[in-house]
Rosetta silent file (secondary structure, phi, psi, omega in degrees, C-alpha in Angstrom):
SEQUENCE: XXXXXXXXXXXXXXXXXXXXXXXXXXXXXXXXXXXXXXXXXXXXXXXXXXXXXXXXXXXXXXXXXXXXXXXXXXXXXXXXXXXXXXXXXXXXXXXXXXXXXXXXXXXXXXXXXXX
SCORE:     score description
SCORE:     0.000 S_00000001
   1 L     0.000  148.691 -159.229  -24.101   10.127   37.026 S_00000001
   2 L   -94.487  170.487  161.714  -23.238    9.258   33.187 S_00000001
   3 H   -98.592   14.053  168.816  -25.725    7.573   31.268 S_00000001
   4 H   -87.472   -6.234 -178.810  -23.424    4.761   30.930 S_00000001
   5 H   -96.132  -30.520  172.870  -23.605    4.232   35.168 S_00000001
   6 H   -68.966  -36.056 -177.456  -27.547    4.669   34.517 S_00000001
   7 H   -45.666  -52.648 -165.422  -27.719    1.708   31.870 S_00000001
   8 H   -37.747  -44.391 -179.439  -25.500   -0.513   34.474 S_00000001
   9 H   -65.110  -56.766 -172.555  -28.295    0.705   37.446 S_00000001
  10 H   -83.222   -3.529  151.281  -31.055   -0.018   35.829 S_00000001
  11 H   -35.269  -78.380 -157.274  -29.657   -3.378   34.375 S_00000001
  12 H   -79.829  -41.774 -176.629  -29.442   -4.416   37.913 S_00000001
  13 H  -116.580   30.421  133.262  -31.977   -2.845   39.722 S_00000001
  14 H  -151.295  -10.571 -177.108  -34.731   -3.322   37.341 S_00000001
  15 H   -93.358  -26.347 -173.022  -34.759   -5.515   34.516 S_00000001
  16 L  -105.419   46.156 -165.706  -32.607   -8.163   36.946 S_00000001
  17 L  -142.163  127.020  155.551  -35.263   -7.675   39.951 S_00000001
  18 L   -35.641  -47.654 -171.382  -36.991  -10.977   41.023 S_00000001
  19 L   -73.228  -32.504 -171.193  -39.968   -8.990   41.392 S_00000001
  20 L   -84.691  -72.140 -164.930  -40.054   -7.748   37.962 S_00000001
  21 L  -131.248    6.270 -170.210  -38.498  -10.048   34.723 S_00000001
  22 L  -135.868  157.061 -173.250  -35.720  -11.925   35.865 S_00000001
  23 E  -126.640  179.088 -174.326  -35.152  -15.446   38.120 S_00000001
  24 E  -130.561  139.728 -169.391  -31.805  -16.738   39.147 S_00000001
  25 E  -135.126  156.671  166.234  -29.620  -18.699   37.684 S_00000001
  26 E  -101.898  145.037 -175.530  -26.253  -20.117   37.926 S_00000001
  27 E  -129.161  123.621 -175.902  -23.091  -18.944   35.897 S_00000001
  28 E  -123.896  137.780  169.070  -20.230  -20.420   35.945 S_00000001
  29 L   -91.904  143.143 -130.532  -17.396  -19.219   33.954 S_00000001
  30 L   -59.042  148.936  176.280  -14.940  -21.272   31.928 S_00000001
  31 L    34.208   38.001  163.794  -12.333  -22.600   34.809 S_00000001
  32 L  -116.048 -174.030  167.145  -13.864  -20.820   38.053 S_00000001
  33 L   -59.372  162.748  154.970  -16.089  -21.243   40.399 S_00000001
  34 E   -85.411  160.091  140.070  -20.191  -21.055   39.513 S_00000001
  35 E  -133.411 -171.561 -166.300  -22.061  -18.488   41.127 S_00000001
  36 E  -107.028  110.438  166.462  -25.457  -17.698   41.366 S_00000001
  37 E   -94.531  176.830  159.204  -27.210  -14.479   39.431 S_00000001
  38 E   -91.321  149.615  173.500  -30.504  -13.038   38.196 S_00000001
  39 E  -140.090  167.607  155.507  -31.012  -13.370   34.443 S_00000001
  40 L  -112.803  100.288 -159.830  -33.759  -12.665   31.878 S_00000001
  41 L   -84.530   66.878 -139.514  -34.834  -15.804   30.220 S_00000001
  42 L   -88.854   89.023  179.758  -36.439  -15.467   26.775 S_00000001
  43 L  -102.362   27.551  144.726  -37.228  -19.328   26.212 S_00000001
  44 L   -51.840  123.920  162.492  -39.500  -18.908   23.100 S_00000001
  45 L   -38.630  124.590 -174.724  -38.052  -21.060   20.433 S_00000001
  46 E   -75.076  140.626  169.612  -35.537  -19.300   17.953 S_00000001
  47 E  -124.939  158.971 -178.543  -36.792  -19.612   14.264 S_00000001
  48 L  -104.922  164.319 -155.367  -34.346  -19.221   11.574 S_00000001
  49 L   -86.443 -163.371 -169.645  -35.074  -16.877    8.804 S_00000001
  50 L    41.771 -159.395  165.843  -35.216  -18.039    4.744 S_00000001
  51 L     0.905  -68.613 -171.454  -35.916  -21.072    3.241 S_00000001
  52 L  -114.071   54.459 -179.890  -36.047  -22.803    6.236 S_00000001
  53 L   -33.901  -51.114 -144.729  -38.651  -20.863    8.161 S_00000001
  54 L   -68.116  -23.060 -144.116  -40.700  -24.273    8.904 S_00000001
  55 L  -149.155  130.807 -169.236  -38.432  -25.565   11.394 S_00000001
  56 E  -126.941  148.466 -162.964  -36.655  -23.763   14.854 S_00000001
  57 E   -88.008  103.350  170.577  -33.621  -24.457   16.830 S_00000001
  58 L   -38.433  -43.753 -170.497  -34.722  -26.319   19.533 S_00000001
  59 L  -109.502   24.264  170.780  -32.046  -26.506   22.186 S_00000001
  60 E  -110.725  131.709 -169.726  -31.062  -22.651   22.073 S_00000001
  61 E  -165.597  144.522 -150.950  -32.374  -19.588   24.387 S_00000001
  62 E   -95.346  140.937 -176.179  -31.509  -16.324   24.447 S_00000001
  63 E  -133.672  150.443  173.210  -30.237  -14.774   28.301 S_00000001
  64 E  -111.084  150.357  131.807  -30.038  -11.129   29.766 S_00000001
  65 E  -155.161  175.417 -146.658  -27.554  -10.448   32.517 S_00000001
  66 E   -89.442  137.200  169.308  -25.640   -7.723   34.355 S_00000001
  67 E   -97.897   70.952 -178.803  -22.209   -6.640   32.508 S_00000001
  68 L  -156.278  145.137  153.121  -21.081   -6.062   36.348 S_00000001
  69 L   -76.741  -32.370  172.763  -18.497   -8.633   38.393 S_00000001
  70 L   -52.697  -81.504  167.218  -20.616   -8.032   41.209 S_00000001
  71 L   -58.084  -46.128 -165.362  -24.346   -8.780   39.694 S_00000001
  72 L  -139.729 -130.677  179.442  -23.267  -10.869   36.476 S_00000001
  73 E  -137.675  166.427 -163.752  -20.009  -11.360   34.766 S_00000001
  74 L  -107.061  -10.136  165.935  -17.741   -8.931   33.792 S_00000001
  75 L  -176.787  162.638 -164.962  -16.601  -10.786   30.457 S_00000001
  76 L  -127.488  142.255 -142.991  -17.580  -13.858   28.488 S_00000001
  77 L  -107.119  106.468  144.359  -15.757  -16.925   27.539 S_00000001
  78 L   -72.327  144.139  171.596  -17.795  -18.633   24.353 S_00000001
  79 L   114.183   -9.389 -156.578  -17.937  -22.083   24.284 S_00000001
  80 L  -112.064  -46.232 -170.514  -16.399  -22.308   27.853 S_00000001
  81 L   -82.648  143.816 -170.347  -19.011  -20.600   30.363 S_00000001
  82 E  -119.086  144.884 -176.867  -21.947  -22.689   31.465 S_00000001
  83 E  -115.685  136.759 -152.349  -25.215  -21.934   32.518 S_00000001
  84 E  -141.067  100.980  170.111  -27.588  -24.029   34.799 S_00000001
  85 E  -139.655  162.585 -174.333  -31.259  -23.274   34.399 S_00000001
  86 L  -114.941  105.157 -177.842  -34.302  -24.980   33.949 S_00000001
  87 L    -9.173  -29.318 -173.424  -35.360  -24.879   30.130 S_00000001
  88 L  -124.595  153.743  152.213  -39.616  -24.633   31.214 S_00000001
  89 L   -63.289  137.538 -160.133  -40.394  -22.671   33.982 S_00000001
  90 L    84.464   -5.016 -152.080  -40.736  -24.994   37.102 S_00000001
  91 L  -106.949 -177.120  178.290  -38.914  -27.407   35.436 S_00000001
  92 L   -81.027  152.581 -176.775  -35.415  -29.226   36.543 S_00000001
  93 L   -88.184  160.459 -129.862  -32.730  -27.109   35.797 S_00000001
  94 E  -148.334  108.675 -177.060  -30.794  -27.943   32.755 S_00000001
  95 E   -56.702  147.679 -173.095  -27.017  -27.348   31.793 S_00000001
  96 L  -147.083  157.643  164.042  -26.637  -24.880   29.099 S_00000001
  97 E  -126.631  143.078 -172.550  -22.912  -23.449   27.042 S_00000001
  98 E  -110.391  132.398  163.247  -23.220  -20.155   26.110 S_00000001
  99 E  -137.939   45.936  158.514  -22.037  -19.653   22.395 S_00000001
 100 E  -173.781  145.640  160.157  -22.573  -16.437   21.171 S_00000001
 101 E   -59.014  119.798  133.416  -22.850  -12.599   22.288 S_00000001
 102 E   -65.979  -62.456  178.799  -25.907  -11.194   20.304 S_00000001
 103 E  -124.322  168.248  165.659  -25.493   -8.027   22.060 S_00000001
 104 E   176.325  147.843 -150.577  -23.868   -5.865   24.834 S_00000001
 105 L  -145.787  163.098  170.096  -24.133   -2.707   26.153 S_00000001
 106 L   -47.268   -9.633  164.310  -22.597   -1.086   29.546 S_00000001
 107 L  -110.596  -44.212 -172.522  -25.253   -2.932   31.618 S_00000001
 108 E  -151.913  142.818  171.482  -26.031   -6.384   30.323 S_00000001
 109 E   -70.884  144.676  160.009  -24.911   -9.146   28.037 S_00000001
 110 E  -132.994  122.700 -157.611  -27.342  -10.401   25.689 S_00000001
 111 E  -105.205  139.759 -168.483  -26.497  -14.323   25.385 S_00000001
 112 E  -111.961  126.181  148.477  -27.224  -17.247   22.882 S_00000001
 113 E  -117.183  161.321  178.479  -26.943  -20.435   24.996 S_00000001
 114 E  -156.109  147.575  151.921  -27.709  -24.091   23.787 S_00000001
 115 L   -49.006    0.000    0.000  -27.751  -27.714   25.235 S_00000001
């Protein structure tokens, strides 16, 4: 096994495990169906850096998921694919557009979404 087939495994079967860091959410990509994954759901407020420290972008949160077709998605449309979670934990879930990649690696997208 490569270590690019270990990232993918342990993507999925530990950072994307219910039991450990991740909850499920639905992703639907720009002109399919949604379905429903696990993601990891960093909803701490983004702050932006310089001048204008004082103040944080409210309606943006950062997502983990599986770089698999299977698990996650296997590529990412911005501006197009939508995300349906609920912004507080417990809370109603909440439409989200994902519009930017931050990262990506052979196991999981790391995702900018916003309202």
């Amino acid at each position: 096994m490569s270590f690019k087939d270990n990232l993918k495994n342990d993507a999925v079967n530990i950072f994307l495990t219910a039991d450990e860091f991740a909850e499920q959410i639905q992703y639907t990509p720009k002109g399919q169906s949604p379905k429903t994954i696990k993601a990891v759901i960093n909803r701490q407020r983004l702050t932006p850096g310089g001048e204008e420290s004082g103040r944080t972008l409210q309606n943006q949160i950062e997502i983990f998921i599986a770089n698999d077709a299977t698990y996650g998605v296997d590529s990412i449309n911005k501006g197009g694919d939508e995300v349906l979670f609920p912004e507080v934990v417990g809370g109603i879930d909440v439409n989200f557009v994902v519009v930017d990649i931050l990262g990506e690696d052979q196991g999981m997208w790391h995702l900018l979404v916003q309202k």
